[in-house]
VMD Tcl script that builds the backbone (N, CA, C; Angstrom):
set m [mol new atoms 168]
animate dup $m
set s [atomselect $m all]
$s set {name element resname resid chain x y z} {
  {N N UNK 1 A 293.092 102.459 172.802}
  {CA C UNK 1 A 293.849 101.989 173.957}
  {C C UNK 1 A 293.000 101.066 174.822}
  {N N UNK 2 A 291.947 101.141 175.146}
  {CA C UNK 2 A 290.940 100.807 175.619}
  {C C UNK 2 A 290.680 99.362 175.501}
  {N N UNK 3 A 290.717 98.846 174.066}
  {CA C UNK 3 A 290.583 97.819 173.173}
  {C C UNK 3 A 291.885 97.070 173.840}
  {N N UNK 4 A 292.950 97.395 173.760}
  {CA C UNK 4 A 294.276 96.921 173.698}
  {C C UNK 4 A 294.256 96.178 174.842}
  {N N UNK 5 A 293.897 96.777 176.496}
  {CA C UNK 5 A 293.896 96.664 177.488}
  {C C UNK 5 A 292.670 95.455 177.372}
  {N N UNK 6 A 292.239 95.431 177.153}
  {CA C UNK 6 A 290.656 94.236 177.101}
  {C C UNK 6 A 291.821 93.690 176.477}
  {N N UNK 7 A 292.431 93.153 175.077}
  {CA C UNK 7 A 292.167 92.339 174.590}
  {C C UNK 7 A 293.923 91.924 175.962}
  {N N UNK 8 A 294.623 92.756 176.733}
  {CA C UNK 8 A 296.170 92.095 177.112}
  {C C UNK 8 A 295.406 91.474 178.666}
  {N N UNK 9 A 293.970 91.951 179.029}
  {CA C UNK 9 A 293.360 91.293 179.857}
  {C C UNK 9 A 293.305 89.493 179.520}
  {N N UNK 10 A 292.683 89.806 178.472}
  {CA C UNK 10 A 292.016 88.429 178.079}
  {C C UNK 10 A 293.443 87.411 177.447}
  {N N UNK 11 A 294.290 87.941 177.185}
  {CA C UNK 11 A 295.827 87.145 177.143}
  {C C UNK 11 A 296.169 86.648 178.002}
  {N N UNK 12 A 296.168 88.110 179.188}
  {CA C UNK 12 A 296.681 86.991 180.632}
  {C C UNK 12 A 295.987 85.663 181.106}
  {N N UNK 13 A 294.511 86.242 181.038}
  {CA C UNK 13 A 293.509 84.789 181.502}
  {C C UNK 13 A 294.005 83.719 180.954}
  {N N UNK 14 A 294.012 83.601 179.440}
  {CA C UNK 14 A 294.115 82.759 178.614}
  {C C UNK 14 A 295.350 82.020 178.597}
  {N N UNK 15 A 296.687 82.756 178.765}
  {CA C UNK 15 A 298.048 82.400 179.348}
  {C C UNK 15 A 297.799 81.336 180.961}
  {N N UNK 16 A 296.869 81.903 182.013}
  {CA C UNK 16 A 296.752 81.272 182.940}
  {C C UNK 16 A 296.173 79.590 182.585}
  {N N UNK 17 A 295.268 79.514 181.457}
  {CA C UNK 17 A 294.747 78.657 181.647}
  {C C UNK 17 A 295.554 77.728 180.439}
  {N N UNK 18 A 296.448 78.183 180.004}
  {CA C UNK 18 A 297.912 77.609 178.999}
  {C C UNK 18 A 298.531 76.852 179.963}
  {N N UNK 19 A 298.874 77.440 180.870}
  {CA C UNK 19 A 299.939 77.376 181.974}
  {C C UNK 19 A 299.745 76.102 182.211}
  {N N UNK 20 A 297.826 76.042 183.370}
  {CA C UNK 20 A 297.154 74.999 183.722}
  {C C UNK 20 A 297.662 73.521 183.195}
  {N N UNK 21 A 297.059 73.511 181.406}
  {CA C UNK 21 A 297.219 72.399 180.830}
  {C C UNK 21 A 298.372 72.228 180.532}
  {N N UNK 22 A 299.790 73.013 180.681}
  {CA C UNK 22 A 301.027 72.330 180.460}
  {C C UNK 22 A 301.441 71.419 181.592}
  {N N UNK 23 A 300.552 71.921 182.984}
  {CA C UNK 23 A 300.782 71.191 183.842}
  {C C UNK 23 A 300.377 69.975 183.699}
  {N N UNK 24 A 299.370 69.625 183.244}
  {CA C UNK 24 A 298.477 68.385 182.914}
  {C C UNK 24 A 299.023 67.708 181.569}
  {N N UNK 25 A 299.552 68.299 180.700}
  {CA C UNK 25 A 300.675 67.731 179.377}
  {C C UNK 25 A 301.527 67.299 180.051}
  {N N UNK 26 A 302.529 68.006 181.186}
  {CA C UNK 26 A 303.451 67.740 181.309}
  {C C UNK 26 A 303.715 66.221 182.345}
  {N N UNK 27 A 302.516 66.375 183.063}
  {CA C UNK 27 A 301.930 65.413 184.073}
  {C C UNK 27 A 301.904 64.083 183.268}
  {N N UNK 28 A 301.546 64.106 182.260}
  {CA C UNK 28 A 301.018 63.038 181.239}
  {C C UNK 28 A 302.207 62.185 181.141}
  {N N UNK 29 A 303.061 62.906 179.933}
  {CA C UNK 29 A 304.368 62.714 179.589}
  {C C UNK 29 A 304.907 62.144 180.454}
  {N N UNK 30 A 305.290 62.259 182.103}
  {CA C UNK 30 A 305.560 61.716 182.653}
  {C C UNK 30 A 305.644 60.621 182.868}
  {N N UNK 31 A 304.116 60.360 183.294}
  {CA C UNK 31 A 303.436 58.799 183.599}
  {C C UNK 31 A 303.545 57.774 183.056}
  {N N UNK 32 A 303.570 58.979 181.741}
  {CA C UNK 32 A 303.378 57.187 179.986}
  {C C UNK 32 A 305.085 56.999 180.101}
  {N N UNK 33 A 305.985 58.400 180.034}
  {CA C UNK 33 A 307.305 57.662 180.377}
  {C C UNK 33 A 308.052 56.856 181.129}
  {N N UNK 34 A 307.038 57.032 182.905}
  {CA C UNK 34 A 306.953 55.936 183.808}
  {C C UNK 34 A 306.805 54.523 183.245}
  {N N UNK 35 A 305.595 54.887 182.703}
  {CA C UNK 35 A 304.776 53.220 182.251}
  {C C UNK 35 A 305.814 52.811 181.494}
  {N N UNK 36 A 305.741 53.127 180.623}
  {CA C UNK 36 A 306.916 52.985 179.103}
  {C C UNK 36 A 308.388 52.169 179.917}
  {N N UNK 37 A 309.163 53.275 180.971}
  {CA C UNK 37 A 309.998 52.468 181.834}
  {C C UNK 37 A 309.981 50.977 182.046}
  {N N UNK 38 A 309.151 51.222 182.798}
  {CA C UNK 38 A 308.549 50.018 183.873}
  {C C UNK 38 A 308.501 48.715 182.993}
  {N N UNK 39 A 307.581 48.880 181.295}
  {CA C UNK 39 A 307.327 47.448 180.514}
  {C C UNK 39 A 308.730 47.667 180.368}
  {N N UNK 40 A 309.726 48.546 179.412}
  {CA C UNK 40 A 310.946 48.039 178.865}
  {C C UNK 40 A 311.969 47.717 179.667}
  {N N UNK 41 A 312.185 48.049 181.451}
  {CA C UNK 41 A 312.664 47.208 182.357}
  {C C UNK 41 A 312.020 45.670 182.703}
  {N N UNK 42 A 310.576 45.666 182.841}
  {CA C UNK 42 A 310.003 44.310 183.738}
  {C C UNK 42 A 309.966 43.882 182.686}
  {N N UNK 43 A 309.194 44.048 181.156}
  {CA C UNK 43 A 308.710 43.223 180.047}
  {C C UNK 43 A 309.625 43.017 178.771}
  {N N UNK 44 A 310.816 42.938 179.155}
  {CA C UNK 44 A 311.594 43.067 177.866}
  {C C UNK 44 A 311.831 41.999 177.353}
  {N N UNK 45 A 311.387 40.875 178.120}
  {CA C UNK 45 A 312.141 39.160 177.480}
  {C C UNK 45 A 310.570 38.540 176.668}
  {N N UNK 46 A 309.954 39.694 175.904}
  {CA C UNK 46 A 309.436 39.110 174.942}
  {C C UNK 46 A 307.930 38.202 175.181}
  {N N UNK 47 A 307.564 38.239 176.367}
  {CA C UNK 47 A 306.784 37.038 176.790}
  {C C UNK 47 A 304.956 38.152 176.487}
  {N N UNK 48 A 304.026 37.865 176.591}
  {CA C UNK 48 A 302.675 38.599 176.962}
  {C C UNK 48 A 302.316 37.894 178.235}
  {N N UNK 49 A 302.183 38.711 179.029}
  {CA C UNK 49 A 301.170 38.365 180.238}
  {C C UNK 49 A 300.255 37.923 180.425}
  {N N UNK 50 A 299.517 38.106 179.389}
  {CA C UNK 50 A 297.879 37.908 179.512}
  {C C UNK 50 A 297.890 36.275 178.696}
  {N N UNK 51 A 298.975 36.266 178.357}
  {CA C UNK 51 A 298.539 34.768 178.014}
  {C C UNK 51 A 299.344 33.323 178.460}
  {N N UNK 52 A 299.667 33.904 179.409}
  {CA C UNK 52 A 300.637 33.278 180.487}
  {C C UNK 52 A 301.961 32.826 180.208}
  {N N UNK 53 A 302.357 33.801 179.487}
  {CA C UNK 53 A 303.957 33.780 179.162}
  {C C UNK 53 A 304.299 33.417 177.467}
  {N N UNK 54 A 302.907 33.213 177.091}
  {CA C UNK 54 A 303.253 32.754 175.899}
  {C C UNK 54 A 303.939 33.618 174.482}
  {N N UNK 55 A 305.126 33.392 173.756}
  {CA C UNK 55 A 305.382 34.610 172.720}
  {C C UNK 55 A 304.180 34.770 171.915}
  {N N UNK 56 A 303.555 35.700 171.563}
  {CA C UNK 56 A 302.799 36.327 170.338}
  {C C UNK 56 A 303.643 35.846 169.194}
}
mol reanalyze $m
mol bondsrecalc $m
mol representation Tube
mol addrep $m
């Protein structure tokens, strides 16, 4: 029993720090879906920026 309790200790911790990085996955996902937005609204007519409008 003893064992059991150590090891549903060390689950919870480990669950806490699951939790953590879904926050930070989920955070992610977000942003790049922001970004992702943002080019296929502002950048959709094909042009590159960096080369001053020119098509690739």
């Amino acid at each position: 029993m003893s064992d059991l309790e150590n090891l549903l200790r060390m689950t919870a911790v480990q669950a806490e720090g699951m939790r953590g990085l879904g926050g930070y996955v989920g955070g992610t996902f977000m942003a790049s879906s922001k970004v992702l937005g943002e080019e296929t609204v502002g950048g959709g007519n094909g042009t590159n920026e960096t080369t001053g409008g020119k098509k690739d």
